[in-house]
C-alpha positions as CSV (number, residue, x, y, z in Angstrom):
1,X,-6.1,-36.5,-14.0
2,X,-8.8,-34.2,-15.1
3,X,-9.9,-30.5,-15.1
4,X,-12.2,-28.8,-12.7
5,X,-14.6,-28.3,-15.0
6,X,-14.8,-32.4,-16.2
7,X,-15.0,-33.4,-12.2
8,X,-18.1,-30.8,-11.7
9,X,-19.6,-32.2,-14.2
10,X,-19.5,-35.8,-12.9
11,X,-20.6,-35.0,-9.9
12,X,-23.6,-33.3,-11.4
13,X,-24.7,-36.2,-13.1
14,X,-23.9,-39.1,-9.8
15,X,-26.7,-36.3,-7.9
16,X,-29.0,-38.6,-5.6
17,X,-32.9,-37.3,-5.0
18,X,-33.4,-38.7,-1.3
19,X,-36.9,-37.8,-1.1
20,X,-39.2,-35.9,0.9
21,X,-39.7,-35.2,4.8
22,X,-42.2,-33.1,6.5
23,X,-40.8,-31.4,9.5
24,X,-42.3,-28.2,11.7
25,X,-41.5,-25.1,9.9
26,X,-39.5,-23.5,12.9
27,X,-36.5,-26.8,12.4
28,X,-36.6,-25.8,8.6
29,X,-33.8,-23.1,8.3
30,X,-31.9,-23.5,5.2
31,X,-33.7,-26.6,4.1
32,X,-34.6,-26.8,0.5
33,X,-38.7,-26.3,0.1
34,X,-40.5,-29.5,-1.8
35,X,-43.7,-27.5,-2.1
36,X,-44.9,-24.7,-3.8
37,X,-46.9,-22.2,-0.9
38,X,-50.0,-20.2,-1.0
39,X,-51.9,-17.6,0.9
40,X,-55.2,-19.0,2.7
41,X,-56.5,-15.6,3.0
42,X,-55.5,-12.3,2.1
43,X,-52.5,-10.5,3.4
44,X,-53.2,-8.5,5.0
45,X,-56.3,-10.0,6.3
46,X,-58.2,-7.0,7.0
47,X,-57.5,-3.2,6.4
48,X,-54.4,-3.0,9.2
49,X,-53.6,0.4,11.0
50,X,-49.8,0.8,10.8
51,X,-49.1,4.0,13.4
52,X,-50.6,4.4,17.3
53,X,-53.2,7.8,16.3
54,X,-57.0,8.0,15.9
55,X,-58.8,6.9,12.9
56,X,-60.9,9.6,11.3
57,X,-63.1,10.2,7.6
58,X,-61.4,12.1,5.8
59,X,-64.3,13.7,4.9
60,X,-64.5,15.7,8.3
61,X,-61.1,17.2,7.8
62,X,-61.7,18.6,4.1
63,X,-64.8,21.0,6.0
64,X,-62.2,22.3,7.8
65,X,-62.4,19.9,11.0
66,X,-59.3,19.9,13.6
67,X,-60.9,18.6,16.4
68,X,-62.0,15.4,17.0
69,X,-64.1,14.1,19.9
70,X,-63.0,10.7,20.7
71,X,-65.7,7.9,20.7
72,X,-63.9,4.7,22.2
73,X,-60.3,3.0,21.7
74,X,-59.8,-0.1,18.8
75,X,-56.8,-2.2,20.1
76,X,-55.1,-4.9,18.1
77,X,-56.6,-8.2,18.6
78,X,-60.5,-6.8,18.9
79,X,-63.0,-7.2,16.9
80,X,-63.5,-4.2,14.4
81,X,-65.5,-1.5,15.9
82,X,-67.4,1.5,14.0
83,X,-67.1,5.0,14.6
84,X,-70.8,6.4,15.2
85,X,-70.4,10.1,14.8
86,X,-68.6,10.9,11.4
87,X,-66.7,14.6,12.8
88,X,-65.5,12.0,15.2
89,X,-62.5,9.5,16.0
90,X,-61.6,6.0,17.2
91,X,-57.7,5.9,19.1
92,X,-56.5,3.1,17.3
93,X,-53.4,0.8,18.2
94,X,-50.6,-0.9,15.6
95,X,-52.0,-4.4,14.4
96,X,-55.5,-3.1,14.5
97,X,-57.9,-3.6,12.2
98,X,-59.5,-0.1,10.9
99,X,-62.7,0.7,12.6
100,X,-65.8,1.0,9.7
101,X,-66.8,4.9,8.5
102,X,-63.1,5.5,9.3
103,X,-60.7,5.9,6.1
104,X,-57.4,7.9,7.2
105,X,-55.2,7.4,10.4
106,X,-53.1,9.9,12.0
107,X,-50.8,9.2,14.6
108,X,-50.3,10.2,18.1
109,X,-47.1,12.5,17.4
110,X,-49.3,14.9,15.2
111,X,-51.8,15.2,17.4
112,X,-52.7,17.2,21.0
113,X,-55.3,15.2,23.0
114,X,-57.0,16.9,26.0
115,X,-60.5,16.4,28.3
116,X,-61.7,13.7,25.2
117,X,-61.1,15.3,22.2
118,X,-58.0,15.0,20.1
119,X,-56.9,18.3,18.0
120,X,-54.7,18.3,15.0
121,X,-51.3,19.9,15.3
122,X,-50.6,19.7,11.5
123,X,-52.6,21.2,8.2
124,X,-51.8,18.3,5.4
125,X,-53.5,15.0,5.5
126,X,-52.7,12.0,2.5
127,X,-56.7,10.6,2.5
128,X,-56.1,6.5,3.6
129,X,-52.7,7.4,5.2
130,X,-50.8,5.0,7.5
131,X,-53.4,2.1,6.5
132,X,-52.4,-1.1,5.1
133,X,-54.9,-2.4,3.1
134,X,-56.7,-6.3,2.6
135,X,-54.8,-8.0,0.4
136,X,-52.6,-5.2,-0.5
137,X,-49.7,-7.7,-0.2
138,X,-50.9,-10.9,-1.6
139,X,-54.9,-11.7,-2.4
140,X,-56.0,-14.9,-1.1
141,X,-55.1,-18.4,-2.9
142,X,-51.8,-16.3,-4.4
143,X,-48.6,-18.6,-4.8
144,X,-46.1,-16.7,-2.2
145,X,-43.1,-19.5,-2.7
146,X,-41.6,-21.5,-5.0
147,X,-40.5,-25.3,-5.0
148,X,-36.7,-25.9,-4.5
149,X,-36.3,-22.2,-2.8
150,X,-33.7,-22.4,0.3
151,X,-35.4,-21.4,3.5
152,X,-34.3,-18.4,5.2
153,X,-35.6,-16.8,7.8
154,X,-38.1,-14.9,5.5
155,X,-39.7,-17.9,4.7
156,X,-40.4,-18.8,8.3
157,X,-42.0,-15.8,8.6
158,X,-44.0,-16.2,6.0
159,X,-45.1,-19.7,6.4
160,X,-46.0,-19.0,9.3
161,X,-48.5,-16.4,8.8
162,X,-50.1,-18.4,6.5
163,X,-50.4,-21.6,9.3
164,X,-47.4,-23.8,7.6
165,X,-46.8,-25.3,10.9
166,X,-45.4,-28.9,8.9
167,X,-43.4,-28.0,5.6
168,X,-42.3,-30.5,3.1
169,X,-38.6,-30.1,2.4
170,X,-35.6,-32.0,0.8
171,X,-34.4,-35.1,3.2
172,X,-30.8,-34.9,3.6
173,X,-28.0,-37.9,3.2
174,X,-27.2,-39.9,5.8
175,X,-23.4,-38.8,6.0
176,X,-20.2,-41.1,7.7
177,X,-17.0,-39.1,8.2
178,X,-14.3,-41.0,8.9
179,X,-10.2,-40.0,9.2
180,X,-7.6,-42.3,8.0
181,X,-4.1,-42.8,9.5
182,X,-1.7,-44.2,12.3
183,X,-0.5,-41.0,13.1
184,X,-3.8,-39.5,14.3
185,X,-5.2,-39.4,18.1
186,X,-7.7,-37.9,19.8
187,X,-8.1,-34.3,20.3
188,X,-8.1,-34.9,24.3
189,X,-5.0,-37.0,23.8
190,X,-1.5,-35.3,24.4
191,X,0.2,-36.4,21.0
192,X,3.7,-38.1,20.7
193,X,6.4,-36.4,18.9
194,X,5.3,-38.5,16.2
195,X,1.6,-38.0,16.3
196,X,-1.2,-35.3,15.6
197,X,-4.8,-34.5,17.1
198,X,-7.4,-36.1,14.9
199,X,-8.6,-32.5,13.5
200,X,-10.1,-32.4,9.5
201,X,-12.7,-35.2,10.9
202,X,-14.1,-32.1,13.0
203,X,-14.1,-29.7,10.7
204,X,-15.6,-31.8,7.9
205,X,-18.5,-32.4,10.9
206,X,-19.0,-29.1,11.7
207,X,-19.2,-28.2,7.3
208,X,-22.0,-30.6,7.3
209,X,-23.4,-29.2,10.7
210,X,-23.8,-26.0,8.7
211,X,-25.7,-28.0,6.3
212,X,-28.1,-29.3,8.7
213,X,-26.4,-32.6,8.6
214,X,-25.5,-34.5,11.7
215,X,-22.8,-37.1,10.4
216,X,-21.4,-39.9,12.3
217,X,-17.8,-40.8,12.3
218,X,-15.2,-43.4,12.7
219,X,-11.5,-43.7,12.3
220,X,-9.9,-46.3,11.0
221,X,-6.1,-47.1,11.0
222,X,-3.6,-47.4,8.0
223,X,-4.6,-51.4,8.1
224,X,-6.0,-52.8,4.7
225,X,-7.9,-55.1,6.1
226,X,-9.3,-53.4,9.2
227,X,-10.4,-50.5,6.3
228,X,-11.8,-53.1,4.3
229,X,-13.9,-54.8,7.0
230,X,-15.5,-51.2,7.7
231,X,-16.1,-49.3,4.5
232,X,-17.9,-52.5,3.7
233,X,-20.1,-52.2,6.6
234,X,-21.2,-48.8,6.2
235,X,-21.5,-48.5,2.2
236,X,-24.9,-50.3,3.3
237,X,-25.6,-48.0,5.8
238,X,-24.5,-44.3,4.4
239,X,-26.0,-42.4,1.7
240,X,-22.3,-40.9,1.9
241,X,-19.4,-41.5,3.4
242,X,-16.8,-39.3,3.5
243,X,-13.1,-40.2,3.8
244,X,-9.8,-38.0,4.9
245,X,-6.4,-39.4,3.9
246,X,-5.2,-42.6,2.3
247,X,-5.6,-41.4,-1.4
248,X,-2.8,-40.2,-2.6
249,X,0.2,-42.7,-3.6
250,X,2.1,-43.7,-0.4
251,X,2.9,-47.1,0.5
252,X,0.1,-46.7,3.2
253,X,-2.5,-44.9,1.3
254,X,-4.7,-48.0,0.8
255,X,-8.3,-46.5,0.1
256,X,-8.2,-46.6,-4.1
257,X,-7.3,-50.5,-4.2
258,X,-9.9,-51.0,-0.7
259,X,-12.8,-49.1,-2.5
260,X,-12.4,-50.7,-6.0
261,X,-12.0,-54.7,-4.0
262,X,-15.5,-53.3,-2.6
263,X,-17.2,-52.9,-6.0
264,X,-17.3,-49.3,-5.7
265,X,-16.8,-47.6,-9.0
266,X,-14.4,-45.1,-9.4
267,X,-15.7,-41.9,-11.6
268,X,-12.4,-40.0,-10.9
269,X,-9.4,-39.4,-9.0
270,X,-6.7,-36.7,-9.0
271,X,-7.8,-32.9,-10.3
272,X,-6.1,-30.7,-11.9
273,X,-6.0,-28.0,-8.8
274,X,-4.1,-27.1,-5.6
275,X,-4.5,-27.9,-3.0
276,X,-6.0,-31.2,-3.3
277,X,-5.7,-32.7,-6.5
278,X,-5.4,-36.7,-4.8
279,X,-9.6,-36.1,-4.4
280,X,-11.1,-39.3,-5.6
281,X,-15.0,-39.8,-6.0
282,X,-16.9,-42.9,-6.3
283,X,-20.3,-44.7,-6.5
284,X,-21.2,-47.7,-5.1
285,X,-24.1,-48.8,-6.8
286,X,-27.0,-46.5,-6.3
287,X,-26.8,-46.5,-2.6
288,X,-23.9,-44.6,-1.2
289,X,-21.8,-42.1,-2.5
290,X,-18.2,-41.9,-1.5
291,X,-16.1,-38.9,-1.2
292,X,-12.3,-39.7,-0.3
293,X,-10.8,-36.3,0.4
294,X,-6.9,-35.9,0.7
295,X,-5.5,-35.7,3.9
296,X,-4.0,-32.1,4.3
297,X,-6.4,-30.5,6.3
298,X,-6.5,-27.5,3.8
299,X,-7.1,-30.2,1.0
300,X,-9.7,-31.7,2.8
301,X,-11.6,-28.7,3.2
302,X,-11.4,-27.1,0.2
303,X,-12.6,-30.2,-1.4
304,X,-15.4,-30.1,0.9
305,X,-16.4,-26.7,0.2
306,X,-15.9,-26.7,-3.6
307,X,-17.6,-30.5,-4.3
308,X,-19.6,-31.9,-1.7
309,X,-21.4,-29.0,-1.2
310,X,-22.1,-28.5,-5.1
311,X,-23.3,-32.3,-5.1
312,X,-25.3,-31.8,-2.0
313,X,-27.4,-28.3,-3.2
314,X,-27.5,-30.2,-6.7
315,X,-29.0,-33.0,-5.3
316,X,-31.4,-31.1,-2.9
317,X,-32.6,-28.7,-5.6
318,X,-31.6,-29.5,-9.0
319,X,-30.0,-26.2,-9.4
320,X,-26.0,-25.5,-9.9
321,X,-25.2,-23.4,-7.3
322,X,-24.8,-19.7,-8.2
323,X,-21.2,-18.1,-8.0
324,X,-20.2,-15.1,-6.1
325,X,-17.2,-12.7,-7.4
326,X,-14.7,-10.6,-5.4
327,X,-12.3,-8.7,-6.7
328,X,-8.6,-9.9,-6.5
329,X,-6.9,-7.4,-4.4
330,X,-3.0,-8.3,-5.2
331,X,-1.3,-9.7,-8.1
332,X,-0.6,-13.2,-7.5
333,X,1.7,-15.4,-9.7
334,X,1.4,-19.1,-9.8
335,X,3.4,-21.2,-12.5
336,X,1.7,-24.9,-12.2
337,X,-0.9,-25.1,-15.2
338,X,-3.8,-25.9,-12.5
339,X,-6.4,-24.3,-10.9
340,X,-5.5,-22.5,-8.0
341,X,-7.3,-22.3,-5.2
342,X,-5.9,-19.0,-3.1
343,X,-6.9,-18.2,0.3
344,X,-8.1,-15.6,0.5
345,X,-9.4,-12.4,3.2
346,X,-12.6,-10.4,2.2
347,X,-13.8,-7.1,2.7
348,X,-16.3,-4.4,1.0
349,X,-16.1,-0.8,0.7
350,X,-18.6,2.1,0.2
351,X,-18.2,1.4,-3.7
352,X,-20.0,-1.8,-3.1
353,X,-17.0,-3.7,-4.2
354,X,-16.0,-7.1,-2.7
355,X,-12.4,-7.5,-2.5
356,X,-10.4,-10.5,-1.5
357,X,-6.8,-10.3,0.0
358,X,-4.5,-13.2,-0.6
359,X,-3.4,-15.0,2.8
360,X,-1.2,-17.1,1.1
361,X,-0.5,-19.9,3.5
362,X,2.3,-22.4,4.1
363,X,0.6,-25.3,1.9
364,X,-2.1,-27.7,2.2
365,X,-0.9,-28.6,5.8
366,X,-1.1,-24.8,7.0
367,X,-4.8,-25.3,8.8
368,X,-3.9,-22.4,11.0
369,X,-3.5,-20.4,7.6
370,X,-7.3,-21.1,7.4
371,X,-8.4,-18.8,10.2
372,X,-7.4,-15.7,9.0
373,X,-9.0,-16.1,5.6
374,X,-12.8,-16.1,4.7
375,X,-12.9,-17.8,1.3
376,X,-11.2,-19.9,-1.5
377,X,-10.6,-18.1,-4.9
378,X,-11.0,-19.9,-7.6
379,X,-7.5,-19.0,-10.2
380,X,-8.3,-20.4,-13.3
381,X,-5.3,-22.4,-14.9
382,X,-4.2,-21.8,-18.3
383,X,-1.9,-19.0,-16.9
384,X,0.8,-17.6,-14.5
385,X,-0.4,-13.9,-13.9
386,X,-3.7,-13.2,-11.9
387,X,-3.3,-9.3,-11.7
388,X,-5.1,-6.8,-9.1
389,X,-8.3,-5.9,-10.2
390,X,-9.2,-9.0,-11.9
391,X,-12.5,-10.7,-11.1
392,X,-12.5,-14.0,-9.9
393,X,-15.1,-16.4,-8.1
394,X,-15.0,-17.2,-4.5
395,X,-16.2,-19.7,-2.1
396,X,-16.5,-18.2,1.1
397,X,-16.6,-20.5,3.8
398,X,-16.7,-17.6,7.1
């Protein structure tokens, strides 16, 4: 059995790069960027009016001039026009580019506009006000992202304004999920006394949904050789496959001896944590990467959110995920020298604090526990006593 820290750090070195994809920037949400981006002109393009006024030179207003006769309207989207007379003014829109011989926009609310002429209902101008210069943001051929960033919707906006209508991005695994066990129907199924709803295979699918990952999935009876007949299948299909249940050491729990018949090398199994210290992780050659996940559902989904996800962003971008902290909002005692994993319930106040509530469950098989917490807290082991207003990582999962 090993520590935390030793299984993160096996998984960081079994990442897999799976390449490159170019896809249209508006499917690209929260894909990692493969390409570094720059402007193809400057930003802004052309010296933008930011307020609905007139346009004036500022020159006219320093002689003392309120009054403005107005000479013609600029809208956004026309070509730039030039003011003629210079103790004139041009009614210009948002988005527009500033008409030539003009240099200082004020807008509508400031102003009294009668019979053509538009008077000035306040004594201080700022010279260039509510103008947004050419290239005041970014000049032309100016890197404006970086390799390996995660798209948000900033970036979309972004690329788009400077025409990335195709961007290259991280390809993602080819995922299998598949649930283990007799004991399991399906969810439209009225279970037996006996029997439960197949339920961690859909919420590991919906955690890689969130991913952008549409996984396929099977289930497979507690039958050796039915097990064995599968997993060999789709090792040569998968770039990871994901099991739930069959790893721990009942007299059913037959996936350790299946995957090591298979050839696929164990690089762990068992952690020193709760819940789910049964997680096993595997290779099988370079091809497929296997992740057998315990079968309590609050098991299962911590070790989805605490190590696939690390190996997937690691893999995707080279770069160990950063950490958030919360504050710990209760003293919590747990004896067991392991890492604890609380559930816990998070919140922030005007102090700009983050704290977490516990919502200590009923055990890993408490998945209705789940819903009323946001996160996983990550209790170091190596002691009993977590007090309030200690600091702790989280890994929020709401």
């Amino acid at each position: 059995m090993i520590t935390v820290e030793e299984a993160l750090k096996i998984i960081s070195e079994h990442t897999v790069d799976f390449g490159v994809e170019s896809i249209p920037l508006s499917e690209s949400i929260n894909r990692i960027l493969k390409e570094d981006w720059y402007t193809d002109r400057d930003l802004p393009p052309y010296d933008r009016v930011t307020m609905d006024g007139i346009a004036i030179n500022f020159d006219a207003f320093e002689k003392g001039n309120k009054s403005f006769p107005i000479e013609g309207v600029a809208a956004a989207g026309s070509p730039q026009q030039s003011m003629k007379n210079s103790g004139a003014c041009l009614e210009v829109m948002t988005g527009s580019i500033l008409p030539s011989n003009t240099d200082t926009v004020i807008r509508y609310e400031d102003l009294d506009i009668i019979d053509g002429k538009a008077t000035l209902q306040i004594d201080n101008l700022r010279k260039t006000q509510n103008i947004h210069f050419k290239g005041e943001d970014k000049k032309a051929g100016q890197q404006v992202a970086n390799r390996n960033t995660k798209i948000s919707p900033a970036e979309i906006g972004l690329g788009a304004s400077i025409g990335k209508a195709k961007v290259q991005v991280s390809k993602l695994p080819k995922v299998m999920v598949i649930s283990t066990g007799d004991e399991l129907v399906q969810i439209n199924e009225q279970p037996l006394e006996h029997q439960i709803r197949r339920s961690n295979v859909y919420r590991l699918v919906t955690s890689l949904k969130s991913y952008n990952i549409s996984a396929d999935t099977d289930h497979l009876n507690d039958n050796p050789n039915e097990i064995k007949a599968s997993i060999a299948k789709y090792i040569d299909q998968y770039d990871a496959i994901i099991l739930s249940g069959g790893v721990s050491k009942g007299k059913f729990d037959y996936l350790p001896q299946v995957l090591e018949e298979l050839g696929v090398t164990k690089l762990f199994h068992k952690i020193k944590q709760r819940p789910g210290k049964p997680f096993w992780f595997g290779k099988f050659k370079e091809q497929c990467t296997i992740f057998a996940l315990p079968g309590n559902p609050v098991s299962s989904f911590l070790c989805m959110q605490r190590y696939f996800r690390y190996w997937l962003e690691l893999s995707q971008n080279g770069q160990v995920p950063e950490l958030q902290y919360a504050v710990l909002g209760e003293d919590v005692f747990f004896k067991p020298d392991l890492t604890y994993y609380l559930e816990v319930k998070l919140n922030s106040g005007p102090d700009g604090k983050v704290m977490a509530k516990p919502m200590k469950g009923n055990g890993s098989g408490d998945l209705a526990n789940l819903t009323v917490a946001d996160a996983f807290m990550e209790l170091p082991r190596g002691r009993d006593e977590f007090l309030a207003g200690e600091v702790f990582s989280f890994y929020r999962y709401r």
